[in-house]
C-alpha positions in Angstrom: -5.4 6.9 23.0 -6.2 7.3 19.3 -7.8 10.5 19.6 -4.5 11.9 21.4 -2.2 10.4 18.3 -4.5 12.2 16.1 -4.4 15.4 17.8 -0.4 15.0 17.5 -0.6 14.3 14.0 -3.1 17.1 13.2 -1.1 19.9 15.4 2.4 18.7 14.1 2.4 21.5 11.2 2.0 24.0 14.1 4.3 23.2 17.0 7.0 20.1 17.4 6.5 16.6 18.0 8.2 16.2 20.5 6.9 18.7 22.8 3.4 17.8 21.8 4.0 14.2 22.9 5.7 15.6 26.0 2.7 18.4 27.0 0.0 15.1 25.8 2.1 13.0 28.2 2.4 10.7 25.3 5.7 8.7 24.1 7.1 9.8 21.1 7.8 6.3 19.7 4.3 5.0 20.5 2.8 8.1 18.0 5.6 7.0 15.1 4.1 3.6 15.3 1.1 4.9 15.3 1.5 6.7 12.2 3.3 3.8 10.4 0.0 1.6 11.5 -2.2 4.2 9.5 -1.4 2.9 6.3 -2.5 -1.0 7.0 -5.3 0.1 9.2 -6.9 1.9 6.0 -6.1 -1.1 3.5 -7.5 -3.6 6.4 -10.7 -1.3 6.3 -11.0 -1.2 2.8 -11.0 -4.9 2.4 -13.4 -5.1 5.0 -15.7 -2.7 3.0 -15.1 -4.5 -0.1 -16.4 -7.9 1.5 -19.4 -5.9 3.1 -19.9 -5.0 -0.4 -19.8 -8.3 -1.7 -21.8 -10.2 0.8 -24.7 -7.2 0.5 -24.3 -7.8 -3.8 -24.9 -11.9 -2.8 -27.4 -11.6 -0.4 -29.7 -9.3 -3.2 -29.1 -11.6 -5.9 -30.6 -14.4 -3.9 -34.0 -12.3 -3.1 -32.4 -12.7 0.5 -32.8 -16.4 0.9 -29.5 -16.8 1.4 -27.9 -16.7 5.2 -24.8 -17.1 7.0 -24.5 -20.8 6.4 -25.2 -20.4 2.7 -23.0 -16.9 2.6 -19.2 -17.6 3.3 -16.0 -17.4 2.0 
C-alpha cells in the first residue's frame, strides 16, 4: 500500500490528489495520514540506526567477546 502513497506523493506536483487517490482506488484521508506518519517513521529509523551504530562501536571495542547478554540497553 506504501508504494501506491508514494506514487501519490511523487505525482502530486503533476495532477490532483484527489483524482490520483480516486484513479489509485485509494482514500484520500488514508494518503494524509500517510504523509503526516513520514516524519516519525524517519526519526524512528534514525534512532534505530543510531543504536545499530552504537551496539556495532561496543561490540569492536570488546574484540567481539561481547554478546547479546553482555550488549543491552
Amino acid at each position: 500500500m506504501s508504494e501506491l502513497y508514494r506514487l501519490v506523493h511523487a505525482e502530486k506536483a503533476t495532477y490532483p490528489v484527489v483524482l490520483l487517490c480516486r484513479v489509485l482506488k485509494v482514500a484520500r484521508s488514508s494518503y494524509c495520514a500517510w504523509c503526516e506518519g513520514e516524519a516519525a517513521r524517519r526519526a524512528r529509523q534514525a534512532a534505530d540506526d543510531a543504536l545499530a551504530h552504537e551496539i556495532t562501536v561496543v561490540h569492536i571495542a570488546s574484540r567481539h567477546t561481547c554478546g547479546v547478554p553482555r550488549i543491552h540497553a
